[in-house]
BAFI-3210 file (N, C-alpha, C; in Angstrom, 3 decimals, decimal comma, padded with zeros to 6 digits):
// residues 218
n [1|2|3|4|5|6|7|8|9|10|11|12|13|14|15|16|17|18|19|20|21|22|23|24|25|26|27|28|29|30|31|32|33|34|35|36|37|38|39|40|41|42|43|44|45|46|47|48|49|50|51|52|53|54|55|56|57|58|59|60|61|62|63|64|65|66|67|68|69|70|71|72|73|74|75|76|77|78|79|80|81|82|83|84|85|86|87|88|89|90|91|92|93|94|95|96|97|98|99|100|101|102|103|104|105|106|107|108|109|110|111|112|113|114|115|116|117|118|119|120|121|122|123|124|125|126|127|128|129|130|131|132|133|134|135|136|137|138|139|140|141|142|143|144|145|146|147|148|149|150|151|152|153|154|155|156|157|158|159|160|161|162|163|164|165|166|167|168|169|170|171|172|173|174|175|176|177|178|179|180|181|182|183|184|185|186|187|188|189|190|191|192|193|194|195|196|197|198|199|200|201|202|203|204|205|206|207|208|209|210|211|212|213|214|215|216|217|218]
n.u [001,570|000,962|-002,583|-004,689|-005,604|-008,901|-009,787|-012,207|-014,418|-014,720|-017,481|-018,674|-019,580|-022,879|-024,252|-026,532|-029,604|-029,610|-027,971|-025,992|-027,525|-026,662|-023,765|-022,910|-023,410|-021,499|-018,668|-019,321|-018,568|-016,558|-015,044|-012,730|-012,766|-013,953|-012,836|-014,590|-016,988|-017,217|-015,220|-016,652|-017,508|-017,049|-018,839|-016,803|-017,638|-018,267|-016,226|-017,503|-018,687|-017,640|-020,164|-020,281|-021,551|-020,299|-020,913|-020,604|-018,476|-018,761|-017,083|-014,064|-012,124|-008,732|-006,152|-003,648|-003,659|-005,255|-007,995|-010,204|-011,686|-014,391|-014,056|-014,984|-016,513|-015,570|-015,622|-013,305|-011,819|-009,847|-007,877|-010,467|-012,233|-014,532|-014,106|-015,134|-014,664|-013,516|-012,081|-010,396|-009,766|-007,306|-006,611|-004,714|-002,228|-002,198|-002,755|-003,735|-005,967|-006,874|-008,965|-010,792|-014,155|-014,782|-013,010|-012,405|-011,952|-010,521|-011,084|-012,613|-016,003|-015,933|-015,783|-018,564|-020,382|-020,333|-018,258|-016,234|-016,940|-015,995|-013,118|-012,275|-012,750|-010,394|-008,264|-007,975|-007,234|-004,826|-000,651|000,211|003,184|005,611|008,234|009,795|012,348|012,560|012,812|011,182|008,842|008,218|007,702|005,419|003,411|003,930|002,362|000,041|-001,351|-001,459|-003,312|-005,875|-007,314|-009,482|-009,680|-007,345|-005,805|-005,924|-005,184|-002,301|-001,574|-002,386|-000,622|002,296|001,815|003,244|002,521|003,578|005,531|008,274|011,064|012,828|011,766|011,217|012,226|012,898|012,103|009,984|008,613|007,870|006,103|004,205|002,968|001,742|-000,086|-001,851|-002,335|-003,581|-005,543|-006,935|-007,837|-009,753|-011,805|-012,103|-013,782|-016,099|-017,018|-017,348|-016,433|-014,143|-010,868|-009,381|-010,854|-011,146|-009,010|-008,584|-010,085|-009,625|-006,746|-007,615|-008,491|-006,091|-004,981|-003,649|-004,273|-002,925|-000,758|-002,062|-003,304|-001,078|000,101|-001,341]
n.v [019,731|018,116|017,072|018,976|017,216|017,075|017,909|016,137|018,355|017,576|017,011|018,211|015,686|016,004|016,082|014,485|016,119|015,648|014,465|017,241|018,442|017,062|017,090|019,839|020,558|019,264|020,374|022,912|022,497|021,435|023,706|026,634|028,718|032,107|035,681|036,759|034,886|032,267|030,000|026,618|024,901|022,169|020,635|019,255|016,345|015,411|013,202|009,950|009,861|007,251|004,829|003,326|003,596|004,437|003,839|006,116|004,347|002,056|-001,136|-001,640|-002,560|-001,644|-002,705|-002,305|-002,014|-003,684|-004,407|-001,499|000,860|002,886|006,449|008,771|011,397|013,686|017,038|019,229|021,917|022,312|024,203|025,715|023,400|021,131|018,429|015,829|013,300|010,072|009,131|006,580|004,714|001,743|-000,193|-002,299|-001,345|001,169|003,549|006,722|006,550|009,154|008,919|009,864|010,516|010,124|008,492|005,721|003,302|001,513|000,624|-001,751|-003,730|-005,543|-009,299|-011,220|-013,792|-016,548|-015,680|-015,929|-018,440|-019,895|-019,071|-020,637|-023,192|-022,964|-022,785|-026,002|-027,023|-028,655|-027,440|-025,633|-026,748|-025,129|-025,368|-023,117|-020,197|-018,632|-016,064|-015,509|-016,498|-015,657|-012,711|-012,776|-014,204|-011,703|-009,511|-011,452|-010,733|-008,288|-007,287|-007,267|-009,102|-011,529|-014,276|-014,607|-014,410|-015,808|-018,382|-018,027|-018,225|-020,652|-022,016|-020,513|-021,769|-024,171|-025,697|-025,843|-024,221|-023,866|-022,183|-022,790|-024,249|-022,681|-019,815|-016,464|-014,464|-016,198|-016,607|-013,849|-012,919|-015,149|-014,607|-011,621|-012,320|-013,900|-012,307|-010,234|-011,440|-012,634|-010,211|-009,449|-011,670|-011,743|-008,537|-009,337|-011,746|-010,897|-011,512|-012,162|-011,582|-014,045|-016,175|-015,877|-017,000|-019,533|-020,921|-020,218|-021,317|-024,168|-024,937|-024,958|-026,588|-026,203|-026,332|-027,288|-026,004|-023,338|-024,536|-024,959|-022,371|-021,145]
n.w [-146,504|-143,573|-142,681|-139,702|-136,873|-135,917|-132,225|-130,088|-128,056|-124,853|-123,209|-120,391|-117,606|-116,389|-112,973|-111,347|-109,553|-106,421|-106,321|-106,289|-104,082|-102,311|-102,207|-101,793|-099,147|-097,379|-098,644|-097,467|-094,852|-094,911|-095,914|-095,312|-092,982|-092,997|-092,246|-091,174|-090,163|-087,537|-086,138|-085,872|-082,751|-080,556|-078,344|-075,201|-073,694|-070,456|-068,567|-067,362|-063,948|-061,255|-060,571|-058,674|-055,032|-051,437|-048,202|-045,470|-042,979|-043,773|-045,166|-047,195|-050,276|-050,394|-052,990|-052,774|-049,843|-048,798|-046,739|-045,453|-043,879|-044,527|-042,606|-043,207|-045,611|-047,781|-048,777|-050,821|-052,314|-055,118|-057,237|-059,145|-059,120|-057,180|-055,467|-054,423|-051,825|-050,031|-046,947|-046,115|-043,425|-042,885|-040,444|-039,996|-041,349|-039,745|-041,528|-043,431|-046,327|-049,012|-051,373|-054,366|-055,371|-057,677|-058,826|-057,854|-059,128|-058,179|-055,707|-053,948|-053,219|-050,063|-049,722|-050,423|-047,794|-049,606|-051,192|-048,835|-048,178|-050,195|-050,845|-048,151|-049,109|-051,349|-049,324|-048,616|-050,323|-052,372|-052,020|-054,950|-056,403|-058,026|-060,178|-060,636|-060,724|-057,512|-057,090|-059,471|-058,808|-056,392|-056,669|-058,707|-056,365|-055,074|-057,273|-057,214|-054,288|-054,409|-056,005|-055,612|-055,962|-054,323|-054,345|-055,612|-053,695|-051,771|-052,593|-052,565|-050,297|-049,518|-051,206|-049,895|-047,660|-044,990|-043,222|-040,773|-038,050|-038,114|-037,904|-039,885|-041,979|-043,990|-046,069|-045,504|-046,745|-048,528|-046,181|-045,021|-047,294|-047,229|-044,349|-044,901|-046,814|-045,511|-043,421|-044,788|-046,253|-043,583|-042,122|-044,015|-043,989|-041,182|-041,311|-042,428|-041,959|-039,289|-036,465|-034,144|-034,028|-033,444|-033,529|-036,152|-037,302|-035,823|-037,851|-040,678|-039,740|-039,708|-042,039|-043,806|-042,240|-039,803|-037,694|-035,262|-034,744|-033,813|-031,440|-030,067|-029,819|-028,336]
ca.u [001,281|-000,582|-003,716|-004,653|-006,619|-010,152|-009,849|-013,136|-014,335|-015,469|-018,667|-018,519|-020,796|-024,307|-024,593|-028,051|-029,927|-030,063|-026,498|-025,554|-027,700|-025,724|-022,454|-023,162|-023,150|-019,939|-018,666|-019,336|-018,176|-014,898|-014,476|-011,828|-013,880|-013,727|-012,642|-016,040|-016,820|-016,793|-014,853|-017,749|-017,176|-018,287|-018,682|-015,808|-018,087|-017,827|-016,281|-018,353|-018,377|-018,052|-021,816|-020,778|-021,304|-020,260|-021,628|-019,828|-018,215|-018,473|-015,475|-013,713|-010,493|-007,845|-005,325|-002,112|-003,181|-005,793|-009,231|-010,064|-013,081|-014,820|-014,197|-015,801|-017,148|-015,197|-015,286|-012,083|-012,026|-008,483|-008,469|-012,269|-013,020|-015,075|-013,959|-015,636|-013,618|-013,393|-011,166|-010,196|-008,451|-006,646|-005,957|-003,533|-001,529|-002,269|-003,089|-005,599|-006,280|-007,835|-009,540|-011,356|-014,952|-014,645|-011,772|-012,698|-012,105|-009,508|-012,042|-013,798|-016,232|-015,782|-016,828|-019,613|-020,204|-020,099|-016,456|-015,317|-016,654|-014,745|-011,569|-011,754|-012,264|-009,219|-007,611|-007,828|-006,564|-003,542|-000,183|000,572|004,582|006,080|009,713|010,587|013,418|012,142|013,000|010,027|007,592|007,885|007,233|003,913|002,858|003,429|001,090|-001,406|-001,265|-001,586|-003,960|-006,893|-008,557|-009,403|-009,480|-005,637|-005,017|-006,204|-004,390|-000,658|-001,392|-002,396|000,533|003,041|001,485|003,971|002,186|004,568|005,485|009,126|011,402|013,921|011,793|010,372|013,605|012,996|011,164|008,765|007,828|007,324|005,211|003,259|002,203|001,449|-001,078|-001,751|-002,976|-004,568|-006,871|-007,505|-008,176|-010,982|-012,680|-012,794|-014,741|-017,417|-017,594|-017,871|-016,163|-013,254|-009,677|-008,806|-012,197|-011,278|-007,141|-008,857|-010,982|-007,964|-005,686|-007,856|-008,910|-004,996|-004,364|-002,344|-004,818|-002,346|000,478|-003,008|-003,168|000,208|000,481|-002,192]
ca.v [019,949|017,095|017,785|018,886|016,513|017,865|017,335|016,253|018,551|016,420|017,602|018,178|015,250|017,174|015,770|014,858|017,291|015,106|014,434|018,367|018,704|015,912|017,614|021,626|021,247|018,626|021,520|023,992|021,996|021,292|024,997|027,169|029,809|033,557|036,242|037,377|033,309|031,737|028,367|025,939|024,220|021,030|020,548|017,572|015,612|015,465|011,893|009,600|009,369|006,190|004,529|002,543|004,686|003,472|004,799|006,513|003,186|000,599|-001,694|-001,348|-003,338|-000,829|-003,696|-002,365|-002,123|-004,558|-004,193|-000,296|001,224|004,371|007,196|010,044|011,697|015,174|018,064|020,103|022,684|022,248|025,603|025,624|022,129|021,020|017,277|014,702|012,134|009,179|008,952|005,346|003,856|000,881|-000,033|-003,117|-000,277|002,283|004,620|006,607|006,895|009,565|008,447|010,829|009,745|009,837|008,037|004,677|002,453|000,342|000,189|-002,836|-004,007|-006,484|-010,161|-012,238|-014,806|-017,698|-015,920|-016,335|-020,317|-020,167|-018,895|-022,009|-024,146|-022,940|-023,340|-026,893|-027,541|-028,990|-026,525|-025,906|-026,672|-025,049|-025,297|-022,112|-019,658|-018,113|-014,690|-014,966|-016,948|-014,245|-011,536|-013,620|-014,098|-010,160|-009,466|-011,761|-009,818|-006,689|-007,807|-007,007|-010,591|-012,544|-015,884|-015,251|-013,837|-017,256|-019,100|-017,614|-018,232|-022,271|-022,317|-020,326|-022,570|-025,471|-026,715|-025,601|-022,943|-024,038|-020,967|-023,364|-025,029|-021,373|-018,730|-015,203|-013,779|-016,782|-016,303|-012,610|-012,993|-016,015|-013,559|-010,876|-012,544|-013,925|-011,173|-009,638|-012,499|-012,670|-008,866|-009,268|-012,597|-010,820|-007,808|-010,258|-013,098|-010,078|-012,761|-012,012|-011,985|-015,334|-017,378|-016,185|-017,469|-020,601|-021,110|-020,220|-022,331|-025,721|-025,248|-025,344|-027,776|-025,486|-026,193|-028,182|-025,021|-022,625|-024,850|-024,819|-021,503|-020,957]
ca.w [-145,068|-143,133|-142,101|-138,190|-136,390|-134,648|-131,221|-129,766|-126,501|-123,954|-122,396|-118,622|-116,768|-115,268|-111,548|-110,717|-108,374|-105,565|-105,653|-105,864|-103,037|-101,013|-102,078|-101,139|-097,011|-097,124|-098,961|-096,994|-093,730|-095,159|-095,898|-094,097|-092,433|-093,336|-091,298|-090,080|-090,137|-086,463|-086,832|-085,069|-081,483|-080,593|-076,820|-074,986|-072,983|-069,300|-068,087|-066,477|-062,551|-060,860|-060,262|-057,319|-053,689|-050,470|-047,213|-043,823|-041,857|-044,958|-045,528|-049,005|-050,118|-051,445|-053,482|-052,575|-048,839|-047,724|-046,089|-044,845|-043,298|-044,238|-041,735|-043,494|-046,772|-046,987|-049,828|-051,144|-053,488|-055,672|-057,960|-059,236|-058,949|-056,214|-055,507|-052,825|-051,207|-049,411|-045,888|-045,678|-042,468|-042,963|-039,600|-039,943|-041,519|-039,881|-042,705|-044,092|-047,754|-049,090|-052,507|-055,017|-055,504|-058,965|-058,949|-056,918|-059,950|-057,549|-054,656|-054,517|-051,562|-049,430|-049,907|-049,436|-047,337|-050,562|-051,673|-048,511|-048,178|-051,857|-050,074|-047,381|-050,091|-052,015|-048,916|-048,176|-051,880|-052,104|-052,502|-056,407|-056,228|-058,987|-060,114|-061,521|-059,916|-056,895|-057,780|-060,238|-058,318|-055,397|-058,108|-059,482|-055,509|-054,902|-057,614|-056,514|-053,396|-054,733|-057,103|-054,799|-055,446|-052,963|-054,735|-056,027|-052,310|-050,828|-053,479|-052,115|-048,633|-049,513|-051,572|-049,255|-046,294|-044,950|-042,404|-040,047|-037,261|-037,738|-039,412|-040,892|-043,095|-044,914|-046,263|-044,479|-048,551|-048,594|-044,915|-045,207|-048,133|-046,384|-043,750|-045,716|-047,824|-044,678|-042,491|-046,014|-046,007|-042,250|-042,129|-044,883|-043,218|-039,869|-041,599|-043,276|-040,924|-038,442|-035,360|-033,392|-034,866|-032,693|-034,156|-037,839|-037,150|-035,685|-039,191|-041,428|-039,733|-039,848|-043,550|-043,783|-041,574|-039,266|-036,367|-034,342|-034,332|-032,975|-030,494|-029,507|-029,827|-026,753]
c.u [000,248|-001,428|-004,357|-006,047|-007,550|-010,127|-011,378|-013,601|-015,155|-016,491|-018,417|-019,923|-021,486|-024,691|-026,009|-028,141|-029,645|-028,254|-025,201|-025,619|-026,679|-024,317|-022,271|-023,117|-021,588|-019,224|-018,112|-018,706|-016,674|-013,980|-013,600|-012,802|-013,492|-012,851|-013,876|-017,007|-016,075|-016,579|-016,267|-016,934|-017,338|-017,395|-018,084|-017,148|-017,460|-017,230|-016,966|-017,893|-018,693|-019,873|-021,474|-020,686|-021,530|-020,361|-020,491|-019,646|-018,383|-017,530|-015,147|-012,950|-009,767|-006,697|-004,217|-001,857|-003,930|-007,206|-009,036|-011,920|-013,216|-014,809|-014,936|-015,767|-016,854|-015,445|-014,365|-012,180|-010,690|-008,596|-010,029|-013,014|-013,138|-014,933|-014,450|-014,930|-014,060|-012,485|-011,659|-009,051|-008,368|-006,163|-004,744|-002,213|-001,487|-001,996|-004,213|-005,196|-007,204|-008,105|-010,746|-012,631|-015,345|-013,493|-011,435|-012,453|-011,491|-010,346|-013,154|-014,692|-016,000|-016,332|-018,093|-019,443|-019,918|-018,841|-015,931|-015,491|-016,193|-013,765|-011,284|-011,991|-010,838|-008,028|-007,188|-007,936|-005,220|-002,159|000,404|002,110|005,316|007,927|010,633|011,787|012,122|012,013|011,365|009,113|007,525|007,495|005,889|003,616|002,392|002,231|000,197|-001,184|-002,064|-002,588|-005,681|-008,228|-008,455|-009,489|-007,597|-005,101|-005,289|-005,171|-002,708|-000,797|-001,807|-001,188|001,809|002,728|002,380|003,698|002,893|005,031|007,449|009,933|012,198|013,295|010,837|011,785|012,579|011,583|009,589|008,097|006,961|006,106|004,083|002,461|001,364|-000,121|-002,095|-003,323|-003,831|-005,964|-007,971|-008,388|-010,179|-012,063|-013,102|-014,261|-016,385|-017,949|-018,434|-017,597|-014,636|-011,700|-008,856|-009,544|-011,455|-009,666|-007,534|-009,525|-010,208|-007,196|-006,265|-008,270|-007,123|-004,234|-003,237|-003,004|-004,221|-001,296|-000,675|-003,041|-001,895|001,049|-000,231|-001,305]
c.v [018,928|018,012|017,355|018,436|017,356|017,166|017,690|017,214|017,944|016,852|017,240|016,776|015,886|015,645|015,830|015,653|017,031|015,039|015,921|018,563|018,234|016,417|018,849|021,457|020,249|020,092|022,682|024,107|022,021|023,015|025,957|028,008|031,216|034,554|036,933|035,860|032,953|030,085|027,560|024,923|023,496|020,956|019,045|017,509|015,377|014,008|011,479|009,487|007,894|005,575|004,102|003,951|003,697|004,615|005,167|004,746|001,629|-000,076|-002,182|-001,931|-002,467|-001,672|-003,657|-002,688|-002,495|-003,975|-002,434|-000,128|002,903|005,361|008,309|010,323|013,095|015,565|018,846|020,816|022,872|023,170|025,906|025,064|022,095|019,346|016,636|013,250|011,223|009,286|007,476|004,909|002,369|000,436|-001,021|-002,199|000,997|003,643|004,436|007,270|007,888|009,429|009,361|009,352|009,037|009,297|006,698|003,609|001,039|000,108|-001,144|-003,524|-005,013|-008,136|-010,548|-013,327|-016,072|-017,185|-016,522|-018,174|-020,809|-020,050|-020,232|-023,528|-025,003|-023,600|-024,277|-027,244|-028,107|-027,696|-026,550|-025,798|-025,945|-024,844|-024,287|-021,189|-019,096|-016,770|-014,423|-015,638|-016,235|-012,724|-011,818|-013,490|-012,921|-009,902|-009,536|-010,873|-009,216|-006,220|-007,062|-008,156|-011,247|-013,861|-016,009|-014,948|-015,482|-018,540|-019,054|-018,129|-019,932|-022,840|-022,048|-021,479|-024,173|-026,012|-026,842|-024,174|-022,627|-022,918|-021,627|-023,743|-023,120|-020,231|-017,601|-014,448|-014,804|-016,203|-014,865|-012,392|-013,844|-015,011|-012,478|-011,083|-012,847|-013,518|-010,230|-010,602|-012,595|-011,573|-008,748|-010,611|-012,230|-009,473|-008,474|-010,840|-012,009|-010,923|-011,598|-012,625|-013,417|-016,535|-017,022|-016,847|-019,074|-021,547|-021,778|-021,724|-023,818|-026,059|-025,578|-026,079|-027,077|-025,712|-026,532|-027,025|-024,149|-023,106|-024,476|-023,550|-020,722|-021,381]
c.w [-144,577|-142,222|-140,468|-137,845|-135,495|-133,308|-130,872|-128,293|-125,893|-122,960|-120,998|-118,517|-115,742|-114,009|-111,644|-109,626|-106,863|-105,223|-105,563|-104,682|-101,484|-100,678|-101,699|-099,762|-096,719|-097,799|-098,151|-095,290|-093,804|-095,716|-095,381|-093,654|-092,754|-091,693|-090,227|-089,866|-088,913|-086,805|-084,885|-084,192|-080,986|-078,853|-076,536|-073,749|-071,191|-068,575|-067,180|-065,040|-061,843|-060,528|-058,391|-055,963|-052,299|-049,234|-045,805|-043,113|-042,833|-044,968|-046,582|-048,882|-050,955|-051,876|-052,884|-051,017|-047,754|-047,476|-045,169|-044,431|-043,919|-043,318|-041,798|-044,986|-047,109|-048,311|-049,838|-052,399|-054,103|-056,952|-057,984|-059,409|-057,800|-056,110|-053,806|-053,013|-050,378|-048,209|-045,617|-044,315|-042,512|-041,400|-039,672|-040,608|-040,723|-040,414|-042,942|-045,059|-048,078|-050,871|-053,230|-055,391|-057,039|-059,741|-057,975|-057,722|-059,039|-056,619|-055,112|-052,972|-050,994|-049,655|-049,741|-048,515|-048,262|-051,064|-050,554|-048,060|-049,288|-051,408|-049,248|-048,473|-050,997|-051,159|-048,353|-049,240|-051,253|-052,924|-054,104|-056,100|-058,003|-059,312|-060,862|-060,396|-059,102|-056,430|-058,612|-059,824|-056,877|-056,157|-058,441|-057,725|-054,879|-055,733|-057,156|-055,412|-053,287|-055,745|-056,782|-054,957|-054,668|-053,154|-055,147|-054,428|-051,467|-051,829|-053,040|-050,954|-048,641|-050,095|-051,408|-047,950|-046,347|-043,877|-041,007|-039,002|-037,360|-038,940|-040,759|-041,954|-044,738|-044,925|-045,946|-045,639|-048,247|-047,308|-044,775|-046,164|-047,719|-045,298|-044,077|-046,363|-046,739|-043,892|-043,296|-045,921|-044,444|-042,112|-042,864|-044,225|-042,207|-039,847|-042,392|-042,412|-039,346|-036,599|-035,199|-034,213|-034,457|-033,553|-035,743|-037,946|-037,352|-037,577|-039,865|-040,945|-039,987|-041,157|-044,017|-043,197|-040,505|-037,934|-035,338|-034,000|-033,800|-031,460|-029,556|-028,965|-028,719|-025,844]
res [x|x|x|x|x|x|x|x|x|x|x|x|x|x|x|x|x|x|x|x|x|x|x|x|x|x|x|x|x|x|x|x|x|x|x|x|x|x|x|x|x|x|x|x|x|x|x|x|x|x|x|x|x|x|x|x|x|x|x|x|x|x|x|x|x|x|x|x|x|x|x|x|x|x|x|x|x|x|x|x|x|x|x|x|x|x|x|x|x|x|x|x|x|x|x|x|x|x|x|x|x|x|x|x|x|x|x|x|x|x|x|x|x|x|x|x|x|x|x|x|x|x|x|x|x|x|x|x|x|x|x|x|x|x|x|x|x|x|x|x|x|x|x|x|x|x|x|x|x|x|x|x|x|x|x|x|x|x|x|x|x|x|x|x|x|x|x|x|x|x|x|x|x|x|x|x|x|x|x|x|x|x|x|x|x|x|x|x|x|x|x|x|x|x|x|x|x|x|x|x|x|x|x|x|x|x|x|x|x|x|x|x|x|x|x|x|x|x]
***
């Protein structure tokens, strides 16, 4: 009969104290909880509210729809929230927006005077011609648009601009869009410059060289 090998028993490794200690509350965290054991609650954080605040009669730019004015500062109670608002009129639309205050992220204020001598800058650039389909460079000009900058909004309206009052030389899309950006731009120079919608046309048109169809158009 061969003879049965002694298996050695392998002494447990003793944990220092320090590192019991460290391991007993992980432990006890990762535990399921009993039945008389309340499972623990950790409070969700309240999201932050916008910082910026804009006052009764201010003028804001909402992207999709141009330069608006403050009309009022209202409160609504929607189940058992208590929400404060904005009433924006838009008049070149006539519409009014009503915009949650905590919810202004798209609001942005109005220029300065150095954007908008950046805007007449832009627009006595020369026009960027590009030769892609016109399908997707009316797509890229909406954007800008809608964009709610006022450096890409001055950028469409130097590079829709032909110098011209005449319809033939602009298809029905460009033209519409030329205006557009247009009367977006005008809208917001009038509220800054704080001048008369004739003086800010006059401006516009000679940084674009259009001063000779103003005239004409008297």
């Amino acid at each position: 009969m061969p003879k049965k090998k002694k298996v050695k028993k392998v002494k447990k490794a003793k944990l220092p104290k320090k590192l019991k200690q460290a391991v007993k509350p992980i432990h006890k965290k990762n535990s399921i909880p009993g039945p008389d054991e309340k499972p623990e609650i950790k409070k969700i954080k309240k999201q932050p509210t916008e910082k910026k605040v804009y006052n009764l009669k201010d003028f804001v730019v909402y992207p999709k729809h141009g330069v608006g004015k403050i009309t009022a500062i209202e409160k609504a109670k929607i189940g058992e929230i208590d929400i404060q608002f904005y009433k924006i009129l838009v008049e070149k639309e006539k519409l009014t927006l009503t915009v949650p205050i905590n919810q202004q992220s798209k609001l942005r204020p109005i220029s300065s005077i150095n954007q908008i001598n950046k805007c007449i800058s832009i627009l006595k650039t020369k026009p960027k011609i590009k030769r892609t389909m016109w399908s997707r460079r009316a797509q890229e000009y909406d954007q800008k648009i809608n964009s709610g900058k006022i450096y890409e909004l001055a950028e469409v309206v130097k590079d829709l601009n032909k110098n011209t009052d005449i319809i033939a030389d602009q298809s029905y899309s460009e033209r519409q869009l030329f205006e557009k950006a247009y009367e977006r731009l005008k809208s917001e120079f009038e509220a800054v410059l704080k001048t008369s919608p004739e003086e800010v046309q006059k401006k516009m048109d000679k940084a674009l060289g259009r001063i000779n169809i103003s005239e004409n158009a008297e």
